[in-house]
N, C-alpha and C positions, 0 to 999 in steps of 0.2 A: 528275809524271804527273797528279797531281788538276788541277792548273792545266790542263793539256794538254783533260783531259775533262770540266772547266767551261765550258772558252771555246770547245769544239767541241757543248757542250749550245746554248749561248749563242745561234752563229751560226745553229743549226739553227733554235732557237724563232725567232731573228727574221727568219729566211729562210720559215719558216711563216706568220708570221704578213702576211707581205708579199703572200702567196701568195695566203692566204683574204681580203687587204684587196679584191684583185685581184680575185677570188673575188666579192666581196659586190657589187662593184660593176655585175655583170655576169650577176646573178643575179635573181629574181623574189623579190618582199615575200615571199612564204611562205620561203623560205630562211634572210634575213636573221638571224632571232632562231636557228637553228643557227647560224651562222657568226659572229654576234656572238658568242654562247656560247663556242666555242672561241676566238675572239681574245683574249676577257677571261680565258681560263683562261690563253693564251700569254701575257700581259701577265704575269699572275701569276708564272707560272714563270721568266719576265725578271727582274723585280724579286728574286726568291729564288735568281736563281742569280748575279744582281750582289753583291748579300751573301756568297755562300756565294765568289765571286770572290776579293770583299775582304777576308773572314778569310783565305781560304787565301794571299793575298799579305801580310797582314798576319802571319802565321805564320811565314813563310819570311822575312821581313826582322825577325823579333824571333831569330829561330834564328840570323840572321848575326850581330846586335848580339850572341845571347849567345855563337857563337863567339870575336867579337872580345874579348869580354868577359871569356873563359878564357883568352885565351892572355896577355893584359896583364895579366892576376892572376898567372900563372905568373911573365909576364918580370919585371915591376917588385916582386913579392913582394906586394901588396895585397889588402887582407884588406874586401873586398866582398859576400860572401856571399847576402848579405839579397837584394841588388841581382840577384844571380845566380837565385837565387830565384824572383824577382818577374818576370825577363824567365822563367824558365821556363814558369811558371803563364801567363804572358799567353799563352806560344807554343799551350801546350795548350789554354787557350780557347779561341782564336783556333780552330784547327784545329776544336773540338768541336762549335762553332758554323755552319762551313763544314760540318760534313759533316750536320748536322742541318737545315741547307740545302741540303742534296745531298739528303736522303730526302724534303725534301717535295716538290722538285722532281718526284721520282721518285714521288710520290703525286698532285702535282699533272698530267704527263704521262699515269699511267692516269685519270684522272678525264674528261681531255680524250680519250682511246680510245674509253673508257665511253661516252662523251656521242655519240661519232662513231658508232661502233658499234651503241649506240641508235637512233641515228636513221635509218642504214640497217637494222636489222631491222622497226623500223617500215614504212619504203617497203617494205620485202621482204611482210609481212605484207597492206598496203595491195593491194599489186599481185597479192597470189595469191588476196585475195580476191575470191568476185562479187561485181561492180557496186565494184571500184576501179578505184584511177585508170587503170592498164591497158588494165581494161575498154571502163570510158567514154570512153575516149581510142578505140578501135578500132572501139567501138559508132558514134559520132560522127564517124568517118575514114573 
């Protein structure tokens, strides 16, 4: 299931970030530096949630090896222990790393909110005051 809601974070960010390339392009200079802003923040969150990907698949393939690992110790009688150990401790890094990748994800997505958020309250502010852009856009029409 983490895998499942990594790689559906994944497609989101870079379906986002496709969006506002889309976006920048077709927008006026005063825009741009918002819309860079959120891309580099989507960039970021790519990047941490690839990581946060690859522990959790690296997790799940040390948990099979150490399956494999118990049950050849059972059949053959072999006394590995250490070894058993060692893949368990990786598994739980593995995992504690992904999910610590999962929270900045999840710090790094409100910041890109914040930022969006921001900047329409801004225009929001802009346009209900006199003599903004509202204004002068009406005064001038």
């Amino acid at each position: 299931m983490l895998l499942l809601t990594l790689t559906n974070r994944l497609g989101r960010a870079v379906d986002r970030s496709r969006q506002l390339g889309g976006e920048l392009r077709h927008t006026s200079e005063a825009e741009h530096p918002r819309l860079a802003s959120q891309i580099e923040i989507i960039y970021r969150r790519a990047r941490v949630l690839r990581l946060s990907i690859t522990m959790s698949a690296l997790a799940v393939l040390l948990v099979s090896v150490l399956i494999i690992m118990l049950f050849l110790t059972a059949l053959m009688k072999l006394e590995v222990g250490v070894l058993i150990i060692l893949l368990f401790i990786g598994c739980m890094a593995s995992v504690i790393v992904s999910l610590v990748a999962f929270i900045r994800d999840i710090q790094l997505s409100l910041q890109a909110l914040k930022l969006e958020l921001g900047y329409e309250e801004a225009e929001r502010k802009a346009r209900s005051k006199p003599g903004g852009d509202a204004a002068t856009s009406e005064a001038g029409g």
